[in-house]
N, C-alpha and C positions, 0 to 999 in steps of 0.2 A: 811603600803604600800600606804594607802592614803596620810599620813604625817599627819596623824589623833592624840593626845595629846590621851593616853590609862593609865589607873589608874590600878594596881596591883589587882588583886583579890585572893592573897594569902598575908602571914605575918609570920616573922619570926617565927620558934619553932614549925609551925602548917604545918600538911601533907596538900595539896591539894588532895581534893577526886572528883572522877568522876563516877558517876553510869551510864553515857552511854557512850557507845564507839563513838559517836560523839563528845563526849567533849576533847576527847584527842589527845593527839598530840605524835609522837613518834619520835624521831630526834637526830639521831648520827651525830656528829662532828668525820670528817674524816681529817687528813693534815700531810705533813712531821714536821719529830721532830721537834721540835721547834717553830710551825708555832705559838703558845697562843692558842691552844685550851681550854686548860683547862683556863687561863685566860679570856677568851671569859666566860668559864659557870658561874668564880663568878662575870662578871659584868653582865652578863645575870639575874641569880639569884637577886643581886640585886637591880637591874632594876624592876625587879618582886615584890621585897620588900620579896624574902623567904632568906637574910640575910642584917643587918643592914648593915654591912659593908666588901668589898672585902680584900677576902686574897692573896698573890701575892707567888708564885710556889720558887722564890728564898729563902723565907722567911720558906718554909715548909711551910706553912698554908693555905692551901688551902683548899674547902670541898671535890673535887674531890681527890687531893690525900692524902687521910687520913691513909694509908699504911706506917708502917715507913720506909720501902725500899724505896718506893717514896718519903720519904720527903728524904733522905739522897741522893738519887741521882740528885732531882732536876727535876727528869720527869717522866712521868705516866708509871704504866708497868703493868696494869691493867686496865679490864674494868670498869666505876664506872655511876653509875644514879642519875642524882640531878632533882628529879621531883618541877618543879613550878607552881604556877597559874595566867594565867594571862587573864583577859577581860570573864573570865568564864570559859576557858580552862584549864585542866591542862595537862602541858607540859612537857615529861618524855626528858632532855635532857641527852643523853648519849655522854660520855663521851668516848675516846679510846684512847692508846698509838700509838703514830708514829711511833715508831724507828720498823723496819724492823722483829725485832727477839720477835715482841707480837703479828706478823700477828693473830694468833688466838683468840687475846681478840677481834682485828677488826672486823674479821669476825660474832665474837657472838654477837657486836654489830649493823653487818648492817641485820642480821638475826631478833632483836627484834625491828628494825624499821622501818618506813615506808617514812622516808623520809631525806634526808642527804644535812648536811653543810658542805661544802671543804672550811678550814680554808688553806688560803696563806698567808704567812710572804713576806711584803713588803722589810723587811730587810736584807732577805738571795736569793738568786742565783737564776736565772729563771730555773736552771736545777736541784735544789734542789723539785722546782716544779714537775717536768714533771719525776724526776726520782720516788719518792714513791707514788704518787697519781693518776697517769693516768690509770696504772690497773684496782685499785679499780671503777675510775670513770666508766672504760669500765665496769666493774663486775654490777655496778648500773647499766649504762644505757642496761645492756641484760634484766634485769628484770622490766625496766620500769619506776626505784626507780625516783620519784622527787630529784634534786637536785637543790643547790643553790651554789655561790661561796662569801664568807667574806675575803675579803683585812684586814688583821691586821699590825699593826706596822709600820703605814704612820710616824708616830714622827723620826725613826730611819731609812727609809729606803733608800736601795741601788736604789732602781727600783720606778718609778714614777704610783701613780693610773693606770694613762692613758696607760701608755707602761706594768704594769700587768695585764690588764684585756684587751689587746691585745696578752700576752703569754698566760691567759687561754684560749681566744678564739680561738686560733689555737689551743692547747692541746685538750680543752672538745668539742670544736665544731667543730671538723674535716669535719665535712657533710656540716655544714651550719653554719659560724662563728656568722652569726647574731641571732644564738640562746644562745649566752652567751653574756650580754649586762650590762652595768652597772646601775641601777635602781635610784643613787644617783652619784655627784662628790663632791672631799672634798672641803670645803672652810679653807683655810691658814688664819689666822692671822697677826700681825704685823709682822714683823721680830727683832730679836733679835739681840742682841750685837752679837751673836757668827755666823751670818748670816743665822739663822734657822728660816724656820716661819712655827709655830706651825699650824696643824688642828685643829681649832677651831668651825667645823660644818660641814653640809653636803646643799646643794641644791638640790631638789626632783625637778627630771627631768621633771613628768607630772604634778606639781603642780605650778614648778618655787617657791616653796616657800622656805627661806631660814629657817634648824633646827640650832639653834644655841646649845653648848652646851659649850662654854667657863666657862659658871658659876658650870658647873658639874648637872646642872639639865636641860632639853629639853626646849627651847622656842622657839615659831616659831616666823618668821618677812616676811614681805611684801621682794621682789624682788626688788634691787637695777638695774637701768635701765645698769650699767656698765656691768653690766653678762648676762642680754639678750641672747647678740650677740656670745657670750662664748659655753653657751648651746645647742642654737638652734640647730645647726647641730645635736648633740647626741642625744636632744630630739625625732628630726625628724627620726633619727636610730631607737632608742627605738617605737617607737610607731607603725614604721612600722613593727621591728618582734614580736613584741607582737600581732599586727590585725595578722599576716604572721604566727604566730604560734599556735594560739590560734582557727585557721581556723575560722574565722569569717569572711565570704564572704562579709555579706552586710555592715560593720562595714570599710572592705578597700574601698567599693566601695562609700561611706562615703565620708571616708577622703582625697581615692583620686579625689573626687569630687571637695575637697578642702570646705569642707561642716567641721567648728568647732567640734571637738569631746570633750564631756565633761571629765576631769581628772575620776570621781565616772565611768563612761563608760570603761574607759580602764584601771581599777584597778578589773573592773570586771573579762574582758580579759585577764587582767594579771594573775589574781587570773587563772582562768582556764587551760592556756599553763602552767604555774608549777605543779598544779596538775596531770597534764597528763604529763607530765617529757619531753614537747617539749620546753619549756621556759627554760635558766637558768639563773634570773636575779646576778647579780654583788652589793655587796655594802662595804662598810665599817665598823670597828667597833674598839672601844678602851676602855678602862677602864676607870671608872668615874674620873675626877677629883680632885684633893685632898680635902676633904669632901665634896665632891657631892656624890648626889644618883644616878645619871645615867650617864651611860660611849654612847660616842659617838656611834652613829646607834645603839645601843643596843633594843630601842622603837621601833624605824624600822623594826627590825630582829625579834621581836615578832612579830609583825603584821604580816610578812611572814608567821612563823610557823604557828601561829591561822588561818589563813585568805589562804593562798596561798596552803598551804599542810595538803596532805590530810587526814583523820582519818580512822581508822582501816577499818571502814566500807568498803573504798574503795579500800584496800587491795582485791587480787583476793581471790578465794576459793584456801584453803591451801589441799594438796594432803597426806591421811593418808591410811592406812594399820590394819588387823590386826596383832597381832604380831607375827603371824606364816604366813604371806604373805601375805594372802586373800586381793581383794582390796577390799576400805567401799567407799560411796559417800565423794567427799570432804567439807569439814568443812567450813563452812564462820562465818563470826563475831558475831554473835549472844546469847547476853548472857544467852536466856534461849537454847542452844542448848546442845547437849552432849559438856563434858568437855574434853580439848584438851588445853594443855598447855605444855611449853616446858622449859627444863631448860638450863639456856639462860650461867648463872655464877655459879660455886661452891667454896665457902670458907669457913676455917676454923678460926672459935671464940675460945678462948683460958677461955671463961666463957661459951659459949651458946653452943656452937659445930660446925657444920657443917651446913652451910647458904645457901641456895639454890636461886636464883636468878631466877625467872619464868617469861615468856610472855606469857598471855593466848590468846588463838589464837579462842577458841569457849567455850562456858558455864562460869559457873561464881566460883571461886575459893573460897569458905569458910572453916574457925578454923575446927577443931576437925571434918574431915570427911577422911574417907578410902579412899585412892585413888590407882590404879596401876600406879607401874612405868616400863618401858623396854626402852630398848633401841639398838640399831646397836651394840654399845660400841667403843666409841668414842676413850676408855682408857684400858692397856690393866689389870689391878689389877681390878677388879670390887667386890672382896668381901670388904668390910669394917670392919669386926667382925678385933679384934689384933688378929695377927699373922699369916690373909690372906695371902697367896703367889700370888706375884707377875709375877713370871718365867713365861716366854712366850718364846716358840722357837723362832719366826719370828715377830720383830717389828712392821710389817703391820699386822699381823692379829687381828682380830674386833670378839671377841663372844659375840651375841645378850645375855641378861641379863634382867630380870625382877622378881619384886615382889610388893605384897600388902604391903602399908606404910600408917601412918595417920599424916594428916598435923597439926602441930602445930600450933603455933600463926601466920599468917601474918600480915607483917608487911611493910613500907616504907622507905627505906632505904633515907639516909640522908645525906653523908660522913659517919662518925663514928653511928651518930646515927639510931636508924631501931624505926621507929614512930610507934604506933599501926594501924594496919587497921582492920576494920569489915567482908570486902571480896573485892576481887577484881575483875574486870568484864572484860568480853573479851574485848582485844585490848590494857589492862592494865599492868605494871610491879609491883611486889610484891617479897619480901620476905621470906621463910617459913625457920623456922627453925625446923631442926632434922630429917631432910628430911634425913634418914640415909641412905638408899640403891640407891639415885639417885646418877647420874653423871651429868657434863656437856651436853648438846645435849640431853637427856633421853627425854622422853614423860611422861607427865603426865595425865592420863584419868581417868574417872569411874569407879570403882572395876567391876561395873558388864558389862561395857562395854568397854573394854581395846582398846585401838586404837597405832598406832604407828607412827609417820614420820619420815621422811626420815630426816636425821641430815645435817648441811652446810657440804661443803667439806672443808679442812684443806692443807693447803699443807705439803707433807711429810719430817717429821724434820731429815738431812740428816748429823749433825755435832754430833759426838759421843763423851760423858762423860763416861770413865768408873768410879766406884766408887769403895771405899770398906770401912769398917765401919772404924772409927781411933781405938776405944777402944772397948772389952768387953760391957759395957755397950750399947754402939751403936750397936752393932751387936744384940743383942737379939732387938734392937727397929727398926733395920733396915728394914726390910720387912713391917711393920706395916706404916713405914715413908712413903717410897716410894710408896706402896699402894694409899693412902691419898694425894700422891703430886701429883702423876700421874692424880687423879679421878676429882683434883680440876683442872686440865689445860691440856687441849685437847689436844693441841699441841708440848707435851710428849710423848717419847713411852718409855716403859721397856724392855728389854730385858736380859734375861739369857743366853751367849752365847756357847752354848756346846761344843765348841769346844776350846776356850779360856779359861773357865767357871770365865769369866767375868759379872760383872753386867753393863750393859751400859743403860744410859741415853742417848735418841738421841736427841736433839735439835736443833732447827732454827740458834741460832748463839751465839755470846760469851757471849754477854749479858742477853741469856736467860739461861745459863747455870748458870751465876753468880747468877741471884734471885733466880734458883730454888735452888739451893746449901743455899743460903740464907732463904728462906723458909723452907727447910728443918729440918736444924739446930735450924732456930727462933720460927718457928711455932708447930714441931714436936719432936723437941728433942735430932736431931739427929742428929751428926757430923761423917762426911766423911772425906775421903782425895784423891783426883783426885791421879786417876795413870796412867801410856802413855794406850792409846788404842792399842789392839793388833790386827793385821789384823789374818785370819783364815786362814795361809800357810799352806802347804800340801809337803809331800816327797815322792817319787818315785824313786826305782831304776832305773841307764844309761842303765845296760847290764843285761845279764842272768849271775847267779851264783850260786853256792852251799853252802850251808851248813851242818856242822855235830852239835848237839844238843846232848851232854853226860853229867848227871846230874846222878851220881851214890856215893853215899857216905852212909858207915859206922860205925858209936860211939858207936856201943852196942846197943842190941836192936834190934827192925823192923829199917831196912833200908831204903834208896831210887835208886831205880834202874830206868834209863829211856836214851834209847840212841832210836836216828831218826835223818833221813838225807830226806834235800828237795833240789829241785831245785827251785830258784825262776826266772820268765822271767815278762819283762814287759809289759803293756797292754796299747790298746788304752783309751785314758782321757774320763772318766767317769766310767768306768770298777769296782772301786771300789779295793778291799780283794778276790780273787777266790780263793779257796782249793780245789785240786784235792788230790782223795786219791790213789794210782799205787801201795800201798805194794802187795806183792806177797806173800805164802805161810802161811801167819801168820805170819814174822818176828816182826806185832805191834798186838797185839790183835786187834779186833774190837772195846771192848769198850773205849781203848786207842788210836785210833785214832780220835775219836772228841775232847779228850784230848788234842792232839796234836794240834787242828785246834781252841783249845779254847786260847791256849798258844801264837800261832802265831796271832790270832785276838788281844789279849790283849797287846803284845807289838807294833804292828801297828799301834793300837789305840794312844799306849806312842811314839812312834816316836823313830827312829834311832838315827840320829844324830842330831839333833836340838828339840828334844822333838815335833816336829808336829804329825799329824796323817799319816804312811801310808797307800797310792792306789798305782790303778791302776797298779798290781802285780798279775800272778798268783804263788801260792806255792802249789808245787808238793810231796807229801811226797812220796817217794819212798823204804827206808828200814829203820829198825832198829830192836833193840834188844828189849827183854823183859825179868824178871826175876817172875820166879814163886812166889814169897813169896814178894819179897821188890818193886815190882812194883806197883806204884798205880797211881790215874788219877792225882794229883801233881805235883809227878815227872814228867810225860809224857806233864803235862801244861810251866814247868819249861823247859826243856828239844826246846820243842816246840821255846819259847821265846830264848833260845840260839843259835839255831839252824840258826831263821831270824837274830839276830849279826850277827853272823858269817860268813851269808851269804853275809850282805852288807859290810863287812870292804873290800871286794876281788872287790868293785865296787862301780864307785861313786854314791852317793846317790844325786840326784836333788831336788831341790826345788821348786816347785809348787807355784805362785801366783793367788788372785783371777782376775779375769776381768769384769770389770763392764760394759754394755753398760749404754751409757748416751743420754740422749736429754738435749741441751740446747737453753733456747728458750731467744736470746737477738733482740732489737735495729736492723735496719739493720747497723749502723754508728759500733759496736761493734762487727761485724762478724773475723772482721779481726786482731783485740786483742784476742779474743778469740780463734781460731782456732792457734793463735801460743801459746799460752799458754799450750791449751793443747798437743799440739806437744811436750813442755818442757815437758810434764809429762811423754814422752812414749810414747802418745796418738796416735790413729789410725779415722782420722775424716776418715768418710764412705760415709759422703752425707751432704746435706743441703735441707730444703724443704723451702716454702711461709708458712707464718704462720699467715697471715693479715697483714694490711696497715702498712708497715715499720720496719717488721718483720721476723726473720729469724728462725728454727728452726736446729740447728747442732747437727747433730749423731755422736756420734765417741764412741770406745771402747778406756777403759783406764786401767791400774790397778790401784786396790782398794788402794793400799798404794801408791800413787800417790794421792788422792783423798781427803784422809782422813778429811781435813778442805775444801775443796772442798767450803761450804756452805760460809764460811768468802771468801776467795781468789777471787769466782765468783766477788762478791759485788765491791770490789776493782777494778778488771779488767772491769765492766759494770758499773762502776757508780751506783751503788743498783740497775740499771736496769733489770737483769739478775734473770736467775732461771730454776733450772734444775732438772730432774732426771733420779734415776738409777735401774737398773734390773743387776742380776747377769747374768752373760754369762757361763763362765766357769774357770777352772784354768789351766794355761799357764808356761812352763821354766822359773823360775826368770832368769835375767842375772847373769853370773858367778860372775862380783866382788859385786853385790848385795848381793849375796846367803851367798857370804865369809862374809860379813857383819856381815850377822844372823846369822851362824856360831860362828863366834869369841863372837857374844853378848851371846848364850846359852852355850858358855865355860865358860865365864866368871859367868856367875849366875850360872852355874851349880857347 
C-alpha cells in the first residue's frame, strides 16, 4: 500500500503457521464467473513464494482447482483455501465459485472470513458485473465486512480501468461514490504491431512512484514529469476520500490548509477507512510474466490484505447458544478461551474419508482431543453409519443433531495436498480428518462445554432432480450415497416424496445438479438416472354419485362374501377422505364397516383415474349385505374399493393442481419481463411491494407445474438478477385440456 518492495515470508512445500490471531489474515475472493479469481490466487501465491510457479485454470493446473470436476470443466465449483505467508502474516486466501448454482460454497466462504476481494473482469460486460456481485457486496456491507475491488484482465479488455472503476463506483458506492476509488492506474507499454499496448505497470497515486513490472518481477522508478499532470486530478480524489473516510478531522483540515501531507500519513489513513469497511480502494492485478516471479499488483494486493484488513481480533463477538437454546455470553477471538469453531466445508477422501474444513472462532483446536459436535442441520441425512436413511417429508425441514467425536490429525490444506499442523488457534482455518459425525455449518466445542451457533443462511434450492438408482447394485448403495452428498453441500436438500414416492434432489440450478450427479457416481459409487419430476396432483369428484361394491365369490371351500352401497358428494378444498357411516339395522356388521372405510381410504389413496390421490369427498356408506360364514374384513375392504369405482365412472373425476405462492424479488428495470412471464405460466400477480433502492418485490400465485425449472427460467428473464421463493397455497381445478393431458399420459403407462 505504501509501494513499499515486501520479501515473501513463506516457501514452497511448507505450511505457514501463525500462533496468534493477529498474524492472520482471512480473505475470500468474491466475482462473477469468469472474472480470474482463482488466477488471481496462483499469482498471489506466488508472489508469496508458496509456489515456484503459476498454474493457469484452462490448463487444469491450478492449486485452487484441484477437484477433477473442476479441472474438466474449467471452473471452480467449490470452496478451496490456499493459505500463504507473507511480511510475517499468514494469509488464508479463500477461494469461491462464481457461477450462480455454488451460492453455497460462497456463502461458507464470506462466513470464514473477515474481509473480501471483489475480482472484476476488465474483459466481460459492465452488467456481467452488477448482475452476480452487487447482492453479495450489499450482504458484506450489512455486516461491516471490509472490502476491496481487483480489475483483472486489463490485456484483453472490453471496458477501460478508468470507465470500470466508475461502473463499480456507482454499483458498490451507491451512498457515497468517493468511497470506491482506485489506489493505483495502469501504465501501458509500447504498442504493438497488432495496435495493443500492453500493461506494463502501475503508478501509486500517493507516492507518484512508478511499479514497473514488464520484467515479471516488481521494480520501482522515480516519476516521469509526463504523468504528473495525468494523475493529479485522481490523486487529489483519493486523498480527499481517504481523509473523508477514514474520519480524520485534523488530517482534512491539514490538507485543506493546503499544508503537504506526507504519502506514510495517508497510508496510515488508508489503512484505517478499510479496516472499518468505509474505504473501498480499486487496483489492478495480472499474472506474472512468462518466467517472472511476480504478476502485476499482486505485491500491492498483499500489502492491503497485511496492512489494510483486518485480523480476527477485530471481528465482533460471535453469538452462540447452548444446544438446547439456552443463551451463553458471546465468544470473541481469544485463543485461550472456550473452544468454538465451525465447520466451514465437508469432503470426501477416497484414502482418508471424510475432511472437515473448520474456522475457529474461540480457543485453540489440537490432535487427539474430544470435542462436541451439533448443529441446526444444515442437511437433511445427518446419520453417516451405511445405510443411514435419508427420507425427509418436507425439504425445508432442519433436525438439530449432535454428538461426542475425537479429532484426528489437523492439518493445512494445500490444493491436493493437507500439510501437517500442531494445532490451530482462533481466527485460523484447519483441516481435521474423520471428523465423522459433523456436517457443513455444525459447531464444533468442548465435550464438557458444548455451545452452538447459529449457521449462515442458504438460499432455498428450488430446481428438483428426481433420481432412481440405474442398477441393483446402486440401489443397495443408494441411501448411503445421497446421505454423504447431501452432509458434504449445504445447499442440497433430500426429499422422499409421499406422494409421488419419488426421491428428489432440490438444487440451485443445472449445473449444480450436474456435479452433484457427478459426485455421486465419482466419489460414492453410485450411478443414477434422472427421471421427469412429478408434481403431486390430486383428484376429486364434479358431482354427487353412487356406488354398489359386490365382491362375493365361490371355488370350494370358505368363501368371500361382501356387498355395500355409498354415496359419494363433494367437499370444500382441504376437506380431505370423510366417511360417514348411515347403515341402518345391521345390514353391514359393525366390525365390517371400518372394513369398509379402510377399502375406500386405500383406493383414494391409489387414485381413480389417473393414479393420484383422492380428496375432498365425503363417502356415505349407507346399505349392504353380509353372509354369516364367507364374510370377512377382505372382502368388505375389497368390496369397499369397488364400490368408490363404481361410483366415479357415473361422474367426472377432476383434477387437482398444486398452487404455489411466490415472491420474486428482481431489479426495478425487470418488473415488467417478469410480471409477463409469469402471466404465460397461468400466473396470478397479487401485488408488488419496495424492496430497497431499485428494487421490486412481486407476489403472485402460480401452479407448481408451471414452475417446475422456475430456478433456471428466472436467471434468463433477469439477467442472473433475480431470485424467488415459494410456500404452497393450496390445490386448484387443473384446466380441462390439461387434465386430458395427464389422462392420456396414465393410459398410456398404465
Amino acid at each position: 500500500m505504501g509501494d513499499r518492495a515486501k520479501t515473501p515470508a513463506g516457501a514452497a512445500g511448507r505450511a505457514p503457521t501463525a500462533d496468534r490471531p493477529s498474524d492472520i489474515r482471512n480473505v475470500v475472493l468474491v466475482g462473477h464467473s469468469g472474472s480470474g479469481k482463482t488466477t488471481l490466487v496462483e499469482a498471489l501465491a506466488q508472489t508469496a513464494g508458496a509456489l515456484n510457479r503459476a498454474g493457469r485454470v484452462e490448463d487444469g493446473g491450478t492449486v485452487s482447482d484441484h477437484d477433477e470436476i473442476e479441472q474438466r470443466r474449467h471452473r471452480s465449483v467449490q470452496l478451496s483455501v490456499v493459505p500463504v505467508g507473507w511480511d510475517g502474516y499468514k494469509v488464508n486466501l479463500i477461494d469461491t465459485p462464481g457461477y450462480a448454482d455454488f451460492v453455497g460454497e460462497l456463502r461458507a466462504g464470506l462466513r470464514a472470513a473477515d474481509a473480501a476481494l471483489f475480482v472484476v473482469s476488465a474483459a466481460q460486460e459492465a452488467d456481467a458485473v452488477a448482475a452476480s456481485t452487487r447482492a453479495i457486496w450489499e450482504e458484506c456491507a450489512a455486516v461491516g465486512m471490509p472490502r476491496a475491488v481487483v480489475v483483472t484482465h486489463l490485456d484483453t479488455a472490453r471496458t477501460g480501468f478508468t470507465e470500470l472503476t466508475e461502473v463499480c463506483a456507482g454499483l458498490f458506492g451507491r451512498d457515497d461514490p468517493d468511497a470506491v476509488l482506485p489506489l493505483h492506474l495502469p501504465v501501458h507499454g509500447p504498442e504493438g504491431a497488432d495496435g495493443h499496448a500492453p500493461v506494463t505497470g502501475l503508478v501509486g497515486l500517493l507516492t507518484e512512484r512508478i511499479l514497473d513490472y514488464s520484467t515479471g518481477a516488481r521494480q520501482e522508478e522515480p516519476p516521469d514529469e509526463g504523468r504528473r499532470d495525468l494523475i493529479a486530478e485522481a490523486r487529489a480524489r483519493l486523498i480527499e476520500g481517504i481523509i473523508a473516510e477514514s474520519e480524520d478531522e485534523t488530517l482534512m483540515e491539514r490538507y485543506l490548509g493546503g499544508e503537504p501531507i506526507a504519502p506514510e500519513t495517508l497510508v496510515d489513513d488508508l489503512e484505517k477507512a478499510v479496516a472499518r469497511g468505509a474505504f473501498h480502494p480499486v487496483l489492478a492485478a495480472a499474472p506474472a510474466a512468462e518466467g517472472g516471479t511476480q504478476g502485476l499488483g499482486t505485491v500491492e494486493l498483499l500489502e492491503l490484505i497485511t496492512r489494510g484488513f483486518p485480523s480476527p481480533l477485530e471481528h465482533g463477538p460471535r453469538a452462540v447458544t447452548t444446544p438446547d437454546g439456552r443463551p451463553r455470553p458471546p465468544v470473541v477471538c481469544d485463543p485461550d478461551g472456550p473452544l468454538v469453531a465451525e465447520v466451514v466445508k465437508t469432503a470426501a477422501d477416497p484414502y482418508v474419508g471424510r475432511i472437515s474444513l473448520v474456522r475457529v472462532f474461540s480457543g485453540t483446536l489440537r490432535p487427539d482431543e474430544t470435542v462436541h459436535v451439533c448443529g441446526h442441520g444444515l442437511t437433511e441425512a445427518h446419520g453417516t453409519e451405511p445405510g443411514a436413511d435419508p427420507d425427509v417429508r418436507d425439504p425445508r425441514e432442519r433436525d438439530p443433531h449432535e454428538a461426542d467425536d475425537r479429532i484426528g490429525g489437523l492439518t493445512s490444506p494445500f490444493g491436493k495436498q493437507q500439510r501437517p499442523v500442531a494445532h490451530c488457534v482462533a481466527g485460523d482455518l484447519a483441516c481435521v480428518a474423520r471428523l465423522g459425525h459433523a456436517e457443513t455449518g455444525d459447531t464444533v466445542s468442548a465435550k464438557d462445554d458444548p455451545l452452538l451457533m447459529e449457521p449462515w443462511t442458504l438460499p432455498e434450492p428450488l430446481l428438483p432432480l428426481a433420481v432412481r438408482a440405474h442398477g441393483k447394485a446402486d440401489e443397495d448403495r443408494l441411501s448411503q450415497g445421497l446421505a454423504r452428498l447431501v452432509a458434504e453441500d449445504p445447499a442440497l436438500r433430500l426429499e422422499q416424496n409421499p406422494d409421488t414416492r419419488q426421491m428428489v434432489l432440490w438444487c440451485l440450478g443445472e449445473a449444480h445438479q450436474d456435479v452433484a450427479l457427478e459426485r455421486l457416481r465419482e466419489r460414492h459409487g453410485v450411478r443414477v438416472d434422472a427421471v421427469p419430476y412429478e408434481v403431486a396432483l390430486r383428484e376429486t369428484f364434479g358431482g354427487a354419485s353412487s356406488g354398489r361394491g359386490r365382491h362375493v365369490k365361490q371355488s370350494g371351500g370358505h368363501g368371500q362374501y361382501a356387498i355395500c352401497e355409498i354415496d359419494v358428494e363433494p367437499l370444500p378444498p382441504g376437506s380431505g377422505v370423510e366417511f360417514v357411516d348411515k347403515v341402518v339395522g345391521g345390514a353391514v356388521p359393525r366390525p365390517f364397516v371400518s372394513s369398509v372405510e379402510k377399502g375406500v381410504r386405500a383406493q383414494a389413496a391409489r387414485g381413480i383415474a389417473t393414479g393420484h390421490p383422492l380428496v375432498d369427498v365425503r363417502v356415505t356408506l349407507r346399505d349392504g349385505k353380509a353372509h354369516s360364514v364367507d364374510s370377512s374384513d377382505a372382502a368388505f375392504q375389497t368390496a369397499g374399493a369397488l364400490a368408490l369405482r363404481e361410483a366415479a365412472a357415473d361422474v367426472p373425476v377432476r383434477l387437482l393442481e398444486p398452487v404455489d405462492e411466490i415472491e420474486v424479488l428482481v431489479p426495478d428495470e425487470y418488473v415488467g419481463p417478469v410480471m409477463s412471464d409469469l402471466s404465460g405460466r397461468r400466473g396470478r400477480v397479487v401485488g408488488t411491494d419496495r424492496a430497497g433502492p431499485g428494487r421490486t418485490l412481486v407476489r403472485a400465485e402460480v401452479p407448481e407445474t408451471e414452475i417446475v425449472r422456475y430456478a433456471v427460467d428466472l436467471r434468463s428473464v433477469s439477467h442472473g438478477t433475480g431470485r424467488f421463493d415459494r410456500t404452497y397455497a393450496r390445490h386448484e381445478p387443473m384446466p380441462p385440456h390439461l387434465a386430458e393431458k395427464v389422462r392420456q399420459g396414465a393410459g398410456r403407462s398404465s
